[in-house]
N, CA, C and O of each residue as an XYZ file, in Angstrom:
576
protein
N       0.841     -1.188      0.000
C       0.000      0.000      0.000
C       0.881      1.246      0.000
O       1.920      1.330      0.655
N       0.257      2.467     -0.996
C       1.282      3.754     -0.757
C       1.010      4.607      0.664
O      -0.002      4.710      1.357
N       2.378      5.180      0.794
C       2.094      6.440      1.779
C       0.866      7.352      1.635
O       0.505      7.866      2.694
N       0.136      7.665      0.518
C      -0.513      8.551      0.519
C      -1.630      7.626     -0.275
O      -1.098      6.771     -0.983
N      -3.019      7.630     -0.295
C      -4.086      7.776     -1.312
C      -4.707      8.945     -1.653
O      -4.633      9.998     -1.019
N      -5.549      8.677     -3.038
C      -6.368      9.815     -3.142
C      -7.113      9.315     -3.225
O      -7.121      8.154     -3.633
N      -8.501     10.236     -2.729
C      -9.507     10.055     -1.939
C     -10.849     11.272     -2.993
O     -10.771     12.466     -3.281
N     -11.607     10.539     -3.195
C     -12.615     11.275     -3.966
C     -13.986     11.693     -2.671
O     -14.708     10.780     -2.270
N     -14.155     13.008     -2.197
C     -15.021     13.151     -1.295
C     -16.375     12.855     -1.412
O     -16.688     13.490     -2.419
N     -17.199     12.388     -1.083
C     -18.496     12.264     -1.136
C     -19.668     13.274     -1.026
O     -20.847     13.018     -1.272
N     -19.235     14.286     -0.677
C     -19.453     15.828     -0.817
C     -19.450     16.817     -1.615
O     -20.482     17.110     -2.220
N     -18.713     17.267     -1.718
C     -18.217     18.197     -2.466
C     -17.151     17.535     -4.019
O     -16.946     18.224     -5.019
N     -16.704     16.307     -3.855
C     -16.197     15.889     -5.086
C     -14.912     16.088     -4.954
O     -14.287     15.232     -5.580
N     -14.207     16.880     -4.386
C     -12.568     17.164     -4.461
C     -11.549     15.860     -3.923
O     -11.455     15.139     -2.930
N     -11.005     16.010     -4.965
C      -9.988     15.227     -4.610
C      -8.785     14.962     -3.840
O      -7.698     15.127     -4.392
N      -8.856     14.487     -2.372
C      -8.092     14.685     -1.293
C      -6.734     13.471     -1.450
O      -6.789     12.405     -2.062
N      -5.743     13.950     -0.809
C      -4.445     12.830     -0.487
C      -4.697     12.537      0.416
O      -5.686     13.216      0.691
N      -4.407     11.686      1.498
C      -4.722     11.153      2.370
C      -3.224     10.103      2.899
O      -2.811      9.070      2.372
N      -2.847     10.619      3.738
C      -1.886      9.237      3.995
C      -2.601      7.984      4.543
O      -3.310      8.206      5.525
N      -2.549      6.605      4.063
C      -2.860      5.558      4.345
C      -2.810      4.961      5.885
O      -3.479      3.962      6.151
N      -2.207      5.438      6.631
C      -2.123      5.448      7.838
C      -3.304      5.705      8.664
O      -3.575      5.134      9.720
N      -4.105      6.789      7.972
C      -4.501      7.852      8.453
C      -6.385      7.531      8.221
O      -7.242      8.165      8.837
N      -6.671      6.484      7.265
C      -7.578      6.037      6.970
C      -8.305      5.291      8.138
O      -9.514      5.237      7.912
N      -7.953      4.718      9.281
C      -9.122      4.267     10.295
C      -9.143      5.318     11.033
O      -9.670      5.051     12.113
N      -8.679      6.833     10.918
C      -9.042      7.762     11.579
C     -10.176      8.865     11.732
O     -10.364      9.769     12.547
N     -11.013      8.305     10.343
C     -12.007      9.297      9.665
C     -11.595     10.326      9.331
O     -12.137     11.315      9.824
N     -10.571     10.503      8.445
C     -10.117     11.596      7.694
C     -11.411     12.525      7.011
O     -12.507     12.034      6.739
N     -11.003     14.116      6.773
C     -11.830     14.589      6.402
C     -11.569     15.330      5.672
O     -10.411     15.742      5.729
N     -12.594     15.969      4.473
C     -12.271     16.768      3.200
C     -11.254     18.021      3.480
O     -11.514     19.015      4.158
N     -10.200     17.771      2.885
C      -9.443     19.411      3.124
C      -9.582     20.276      2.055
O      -8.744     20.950      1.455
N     -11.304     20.092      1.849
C     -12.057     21.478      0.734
C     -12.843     22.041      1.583
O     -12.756     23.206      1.971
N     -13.969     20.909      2.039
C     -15.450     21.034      2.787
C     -15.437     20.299      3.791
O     -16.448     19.609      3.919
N     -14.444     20.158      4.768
C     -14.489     19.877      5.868
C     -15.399     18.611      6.262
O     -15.331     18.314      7.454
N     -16.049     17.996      5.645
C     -16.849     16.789      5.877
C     -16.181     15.518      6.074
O     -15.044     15.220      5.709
N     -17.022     14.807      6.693
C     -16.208     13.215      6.704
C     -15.712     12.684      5.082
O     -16.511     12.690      4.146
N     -14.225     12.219      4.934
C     -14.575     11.347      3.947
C     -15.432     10.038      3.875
O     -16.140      9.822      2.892
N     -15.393      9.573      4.439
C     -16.327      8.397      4.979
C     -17.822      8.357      5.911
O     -17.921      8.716      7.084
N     -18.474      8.039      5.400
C     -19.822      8.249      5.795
C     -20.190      7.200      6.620
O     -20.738      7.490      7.684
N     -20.035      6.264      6.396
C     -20.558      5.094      6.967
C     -21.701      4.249      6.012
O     -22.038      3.106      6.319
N     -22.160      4.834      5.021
C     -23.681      4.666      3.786
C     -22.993      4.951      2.788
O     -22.107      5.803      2.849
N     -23.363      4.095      1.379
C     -23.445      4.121      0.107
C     -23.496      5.985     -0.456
O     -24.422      6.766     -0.233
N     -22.503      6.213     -1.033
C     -22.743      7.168     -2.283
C     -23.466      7.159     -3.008
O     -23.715      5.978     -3.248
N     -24.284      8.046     -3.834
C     -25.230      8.155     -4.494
C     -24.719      8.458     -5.632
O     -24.547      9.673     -5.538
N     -24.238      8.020     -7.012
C     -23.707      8.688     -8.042
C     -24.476      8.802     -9.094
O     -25.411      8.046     -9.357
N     -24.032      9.980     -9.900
C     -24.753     10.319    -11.234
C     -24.094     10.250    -12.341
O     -22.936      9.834    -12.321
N     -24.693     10.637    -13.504
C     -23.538     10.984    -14.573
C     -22.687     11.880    -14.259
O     -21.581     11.369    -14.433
N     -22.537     13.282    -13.771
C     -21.676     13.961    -13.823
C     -20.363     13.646    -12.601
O     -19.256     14.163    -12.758
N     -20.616     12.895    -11.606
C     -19.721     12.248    -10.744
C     -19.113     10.958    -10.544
O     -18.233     10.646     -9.742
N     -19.697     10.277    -11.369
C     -19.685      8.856    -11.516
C     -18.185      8.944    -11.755
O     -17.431      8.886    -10.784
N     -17.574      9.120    -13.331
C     -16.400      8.916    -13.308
C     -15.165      9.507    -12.910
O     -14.025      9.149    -13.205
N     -15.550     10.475    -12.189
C     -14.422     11.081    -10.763
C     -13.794     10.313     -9.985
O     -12.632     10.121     -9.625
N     -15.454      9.659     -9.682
C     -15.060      8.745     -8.324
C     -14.229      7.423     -8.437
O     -13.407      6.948     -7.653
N     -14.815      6.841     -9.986
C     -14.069      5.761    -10.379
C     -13.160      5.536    -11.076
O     -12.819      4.464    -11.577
N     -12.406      7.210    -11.202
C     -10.931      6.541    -11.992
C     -10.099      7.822    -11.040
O      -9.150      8.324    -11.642
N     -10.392      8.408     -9.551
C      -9.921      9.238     -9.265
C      -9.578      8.955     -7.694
O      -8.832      9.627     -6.982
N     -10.615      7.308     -7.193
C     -10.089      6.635     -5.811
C      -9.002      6.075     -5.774
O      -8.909      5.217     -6.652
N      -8.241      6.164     -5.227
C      -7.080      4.940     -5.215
C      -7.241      3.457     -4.691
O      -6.509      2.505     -4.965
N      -8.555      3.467     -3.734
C      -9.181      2.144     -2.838
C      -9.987      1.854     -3.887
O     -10.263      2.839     -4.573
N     -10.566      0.575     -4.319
C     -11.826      0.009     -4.861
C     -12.997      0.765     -4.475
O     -13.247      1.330     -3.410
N     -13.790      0.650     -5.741
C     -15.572      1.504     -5.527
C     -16.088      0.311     -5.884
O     -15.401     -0.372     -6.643
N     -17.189     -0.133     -5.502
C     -17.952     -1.032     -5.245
C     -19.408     -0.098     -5.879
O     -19.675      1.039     -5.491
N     -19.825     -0.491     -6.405
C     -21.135      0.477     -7.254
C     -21.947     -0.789     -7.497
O     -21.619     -1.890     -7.940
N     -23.456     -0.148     -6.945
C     -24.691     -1.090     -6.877
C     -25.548     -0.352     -7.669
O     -26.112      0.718     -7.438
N     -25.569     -1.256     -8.877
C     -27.021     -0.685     -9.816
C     -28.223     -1.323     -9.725
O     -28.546     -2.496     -9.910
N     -28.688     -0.570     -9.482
C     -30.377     -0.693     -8.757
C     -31.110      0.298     -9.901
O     -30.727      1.021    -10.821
N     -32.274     -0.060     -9.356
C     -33.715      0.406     -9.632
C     -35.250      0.721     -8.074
O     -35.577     -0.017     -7.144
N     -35.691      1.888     -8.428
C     -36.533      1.944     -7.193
C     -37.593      1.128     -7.537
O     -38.135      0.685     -6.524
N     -38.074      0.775     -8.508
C     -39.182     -0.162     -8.928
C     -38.763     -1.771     -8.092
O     -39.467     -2.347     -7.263
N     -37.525     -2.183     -8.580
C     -36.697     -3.712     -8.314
C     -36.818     -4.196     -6.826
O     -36.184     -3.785     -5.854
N     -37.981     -5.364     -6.893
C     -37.778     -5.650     -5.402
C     -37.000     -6.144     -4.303
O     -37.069     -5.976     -3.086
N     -35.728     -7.239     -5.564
C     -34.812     -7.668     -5.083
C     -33.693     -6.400     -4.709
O     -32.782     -6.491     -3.887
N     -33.970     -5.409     -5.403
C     -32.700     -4.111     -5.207
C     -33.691     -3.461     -3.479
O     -32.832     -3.236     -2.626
N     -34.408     -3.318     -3.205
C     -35.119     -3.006     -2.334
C     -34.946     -3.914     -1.164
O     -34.884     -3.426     -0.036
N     -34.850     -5.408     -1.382
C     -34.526     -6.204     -0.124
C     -33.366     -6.096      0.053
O     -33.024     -6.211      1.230
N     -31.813     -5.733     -1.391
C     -30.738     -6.148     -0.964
C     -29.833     -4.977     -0.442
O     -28.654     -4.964     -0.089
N     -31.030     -3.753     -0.533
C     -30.356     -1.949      0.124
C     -30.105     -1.904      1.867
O     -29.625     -0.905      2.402
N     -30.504     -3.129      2.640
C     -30.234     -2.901      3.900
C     -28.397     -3.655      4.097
O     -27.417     -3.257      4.727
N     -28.590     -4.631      3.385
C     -27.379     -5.456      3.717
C     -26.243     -4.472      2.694
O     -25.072     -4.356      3.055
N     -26.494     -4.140      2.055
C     -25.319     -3.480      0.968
C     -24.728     -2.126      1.979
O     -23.562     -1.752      2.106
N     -25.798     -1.648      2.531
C     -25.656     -0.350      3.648
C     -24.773     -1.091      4.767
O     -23.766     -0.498      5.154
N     -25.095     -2.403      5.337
C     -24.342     -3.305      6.496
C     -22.649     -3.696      5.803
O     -21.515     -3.746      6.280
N     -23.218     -3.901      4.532
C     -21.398     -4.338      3.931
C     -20.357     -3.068      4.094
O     -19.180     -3.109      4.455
N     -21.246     -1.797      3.674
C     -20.648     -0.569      3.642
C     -19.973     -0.501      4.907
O     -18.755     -0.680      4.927
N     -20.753     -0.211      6.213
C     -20.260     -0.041      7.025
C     -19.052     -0.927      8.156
O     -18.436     -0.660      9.188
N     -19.196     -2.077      7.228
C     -18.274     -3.191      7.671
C     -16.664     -2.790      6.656
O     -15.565     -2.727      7.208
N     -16.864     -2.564      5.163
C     -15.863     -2.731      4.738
C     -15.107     -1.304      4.767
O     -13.905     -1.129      4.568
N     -16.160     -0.244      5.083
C     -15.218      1.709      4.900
C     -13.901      1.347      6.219
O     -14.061      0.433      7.028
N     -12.687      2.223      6.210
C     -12.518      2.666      4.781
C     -11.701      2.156      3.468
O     -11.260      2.741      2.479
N     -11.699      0.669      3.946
C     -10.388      0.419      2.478
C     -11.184     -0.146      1.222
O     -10.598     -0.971      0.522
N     -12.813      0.339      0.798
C     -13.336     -0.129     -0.129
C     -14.554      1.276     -0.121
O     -15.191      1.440      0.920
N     -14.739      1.965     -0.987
C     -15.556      2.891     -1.478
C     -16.892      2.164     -2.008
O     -16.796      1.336     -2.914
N     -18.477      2.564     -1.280
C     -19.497      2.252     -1.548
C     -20.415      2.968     -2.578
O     -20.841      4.037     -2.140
N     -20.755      2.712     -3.605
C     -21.749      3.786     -4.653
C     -22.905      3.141     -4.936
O     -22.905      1.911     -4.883
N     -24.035      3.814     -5.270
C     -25.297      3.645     -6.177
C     -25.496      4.208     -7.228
O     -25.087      5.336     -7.506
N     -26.013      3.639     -7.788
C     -25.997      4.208     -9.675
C     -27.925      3.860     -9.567
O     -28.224      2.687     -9.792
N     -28.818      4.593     -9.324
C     -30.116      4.719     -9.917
C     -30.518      4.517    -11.379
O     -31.045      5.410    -12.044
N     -30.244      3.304    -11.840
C     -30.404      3.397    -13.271
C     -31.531      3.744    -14.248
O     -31.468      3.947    -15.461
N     -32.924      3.765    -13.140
C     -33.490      4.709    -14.094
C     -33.744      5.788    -14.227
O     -34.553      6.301    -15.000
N     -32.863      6.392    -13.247
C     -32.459      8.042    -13.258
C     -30.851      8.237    -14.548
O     -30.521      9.141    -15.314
N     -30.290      6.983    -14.232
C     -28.755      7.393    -15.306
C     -29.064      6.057    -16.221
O     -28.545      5.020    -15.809
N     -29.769      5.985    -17.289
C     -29.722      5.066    -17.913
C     -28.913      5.068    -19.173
O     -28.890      4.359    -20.179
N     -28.244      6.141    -18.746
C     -26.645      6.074    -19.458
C     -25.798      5.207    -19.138
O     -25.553      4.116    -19.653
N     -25.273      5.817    -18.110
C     -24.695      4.817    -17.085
C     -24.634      3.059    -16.787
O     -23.650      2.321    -16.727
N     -26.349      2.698    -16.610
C     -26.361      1.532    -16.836
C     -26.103      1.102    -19.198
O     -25.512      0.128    -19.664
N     -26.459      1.689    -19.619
C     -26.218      1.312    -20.828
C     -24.355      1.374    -21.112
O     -23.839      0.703    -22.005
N     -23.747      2.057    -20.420
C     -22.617      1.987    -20.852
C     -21.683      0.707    -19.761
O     -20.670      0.106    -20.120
N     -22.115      0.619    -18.933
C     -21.818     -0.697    -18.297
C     -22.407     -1.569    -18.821
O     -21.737     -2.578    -18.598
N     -23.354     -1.859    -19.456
C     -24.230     -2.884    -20.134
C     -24.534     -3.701    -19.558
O     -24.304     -4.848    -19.940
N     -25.299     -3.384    -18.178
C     -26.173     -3.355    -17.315
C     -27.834     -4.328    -17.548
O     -28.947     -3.813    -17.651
N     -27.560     -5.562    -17.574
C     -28.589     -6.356    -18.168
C     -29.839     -6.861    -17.565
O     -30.933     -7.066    -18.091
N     -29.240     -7.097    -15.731
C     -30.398     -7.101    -14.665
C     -29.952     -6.281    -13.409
O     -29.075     -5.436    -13.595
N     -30.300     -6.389    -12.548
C     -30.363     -5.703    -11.328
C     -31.226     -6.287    -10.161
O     -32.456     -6.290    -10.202
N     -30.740     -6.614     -9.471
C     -29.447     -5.581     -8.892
C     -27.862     -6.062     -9.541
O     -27.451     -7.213     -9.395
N     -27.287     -5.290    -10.065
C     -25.992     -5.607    -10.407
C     -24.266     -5.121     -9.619
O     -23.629     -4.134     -9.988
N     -23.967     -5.750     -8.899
C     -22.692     -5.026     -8.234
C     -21.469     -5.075     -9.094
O     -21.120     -6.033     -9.784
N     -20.803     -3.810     -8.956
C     -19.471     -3.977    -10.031
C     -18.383     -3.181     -9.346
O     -18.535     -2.001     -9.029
N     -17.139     -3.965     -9.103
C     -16.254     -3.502     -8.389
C     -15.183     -2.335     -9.426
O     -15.053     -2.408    -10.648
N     -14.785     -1.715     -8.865
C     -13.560     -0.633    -10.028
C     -12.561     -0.799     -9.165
O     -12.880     -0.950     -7.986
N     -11.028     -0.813     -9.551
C      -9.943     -0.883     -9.283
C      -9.293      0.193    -10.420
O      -9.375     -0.047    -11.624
N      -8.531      1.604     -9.803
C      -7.864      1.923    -10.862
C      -8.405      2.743    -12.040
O      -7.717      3.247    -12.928
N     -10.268      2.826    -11.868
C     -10.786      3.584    -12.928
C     -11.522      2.459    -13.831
O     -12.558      2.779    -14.415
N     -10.965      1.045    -13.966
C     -11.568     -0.565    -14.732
C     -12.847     -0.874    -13.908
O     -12.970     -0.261    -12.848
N     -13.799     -1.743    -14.267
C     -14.542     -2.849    -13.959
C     -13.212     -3.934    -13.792
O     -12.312     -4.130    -14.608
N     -13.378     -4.452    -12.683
C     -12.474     -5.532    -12.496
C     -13.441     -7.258    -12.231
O     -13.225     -8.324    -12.808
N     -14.115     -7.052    -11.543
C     -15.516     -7.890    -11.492
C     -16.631     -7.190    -11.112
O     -16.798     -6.018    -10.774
N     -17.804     -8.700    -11.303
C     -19.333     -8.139    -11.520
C     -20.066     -8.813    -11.078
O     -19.991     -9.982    -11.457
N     -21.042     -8.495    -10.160
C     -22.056     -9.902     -9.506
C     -23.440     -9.649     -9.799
O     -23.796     -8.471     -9.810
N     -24.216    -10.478    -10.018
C     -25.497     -9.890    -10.035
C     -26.665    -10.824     -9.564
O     -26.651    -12.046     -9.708
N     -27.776    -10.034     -8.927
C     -28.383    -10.668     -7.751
C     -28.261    -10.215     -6.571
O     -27.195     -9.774     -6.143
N     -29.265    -10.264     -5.945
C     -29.307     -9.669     -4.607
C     -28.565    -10.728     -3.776
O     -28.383    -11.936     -3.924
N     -28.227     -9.885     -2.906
C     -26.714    -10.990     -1.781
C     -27.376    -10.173     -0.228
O     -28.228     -9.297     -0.072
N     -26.718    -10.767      0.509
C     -26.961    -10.833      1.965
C     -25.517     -9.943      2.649
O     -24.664    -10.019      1.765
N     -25.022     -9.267      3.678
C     -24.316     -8.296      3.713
C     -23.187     -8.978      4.020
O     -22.218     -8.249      3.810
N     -22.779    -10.356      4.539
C     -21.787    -11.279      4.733
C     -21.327    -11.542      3.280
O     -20.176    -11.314      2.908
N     -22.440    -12.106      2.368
C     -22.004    -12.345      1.349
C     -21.317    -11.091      0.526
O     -20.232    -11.198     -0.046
N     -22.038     -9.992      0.551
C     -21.457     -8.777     -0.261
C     -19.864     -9.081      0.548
O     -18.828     -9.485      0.020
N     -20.086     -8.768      1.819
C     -18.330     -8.633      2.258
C     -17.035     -9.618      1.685
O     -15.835     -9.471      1.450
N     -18.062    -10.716      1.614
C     -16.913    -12.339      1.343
C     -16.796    -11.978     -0.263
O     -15.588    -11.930     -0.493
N     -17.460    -11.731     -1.355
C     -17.238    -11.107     -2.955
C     -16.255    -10.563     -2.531
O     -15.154    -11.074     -2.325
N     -16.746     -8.949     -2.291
C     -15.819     -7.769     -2.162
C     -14.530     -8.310     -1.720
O     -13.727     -8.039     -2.612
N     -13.807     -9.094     -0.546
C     -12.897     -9.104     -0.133
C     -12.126    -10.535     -1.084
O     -10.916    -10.750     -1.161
N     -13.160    -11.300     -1.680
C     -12.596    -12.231     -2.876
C     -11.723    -11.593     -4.331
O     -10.733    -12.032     -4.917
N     -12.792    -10.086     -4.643
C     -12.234     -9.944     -5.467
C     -11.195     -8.480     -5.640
O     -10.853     -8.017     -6.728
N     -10.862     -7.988     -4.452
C     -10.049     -6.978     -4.088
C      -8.339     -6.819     -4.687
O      -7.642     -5.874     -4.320
């Protein structure tokens, strides 16, 4: 791991360094003063989406859902439980795909709920189906 990461805020968007050390401390934006870490899923759109995912240095974990999808509706409590189990060495997002159905079309996004990990700015893997918040953790930490 490096001395430093960069850190995409969940706030305001700026892009913070962060020494790695410094990450179970709840580091906070040195723009907007906010937590980097929330403890809950990010909400992303088109215009932030690819900030976050070619501008973290930790893995983003992005859950494409739908508010209609009942399985995305049963699997929003445990994905919120994985979050708060895996922050901070894994970044949590939501992609509303029928608010960005860009987004899901350019991932090519076929059912949902769909989870897709980024490493680096890539899709590195992809799960799809609703999972339980043990299981999200045991993926996530399989495919890290």
């Amino acid at each position: 791991m490096n001395d430093s990461l960069h850190l995409v805020c969940p706030h305001c968007h700026a892009v913070n360094r962060v020494p790695a050390a410094r990450l179970p401390q709840g580091p906070n934006c040195g723009q907007c003063h906010q937590p980097l870490f929330t403890g809950h899923p990010l909400e992303l759109n088109g215009a932030n989406f690819g900030k976050h995912i070619a501008r973290n240095d930790i893995p983003v974990v992005v859950d494409f859902w739908a508010p209609w999808c009942g399985p995305c509706k049963m699997m929003a409590p445990h994905y919120a439980q994985a979050t708060s189990l895996l922050e901070p060495q894994v970044r949590f997002a939501k992609v509303n795909t029928e608010v960005e159905q860009g987004l899901g079309a350019q991932y090519s996004i076929r059912s949902i709920p769909t989870l897709a990990l980024f490493k680096g700015g890539r899709e590195v893997a992809r799960q799809a189906g609703a999972m339980g918040a043990q299981d999200i953790v045991r993926w996530v930490r399989g495919v890290m």
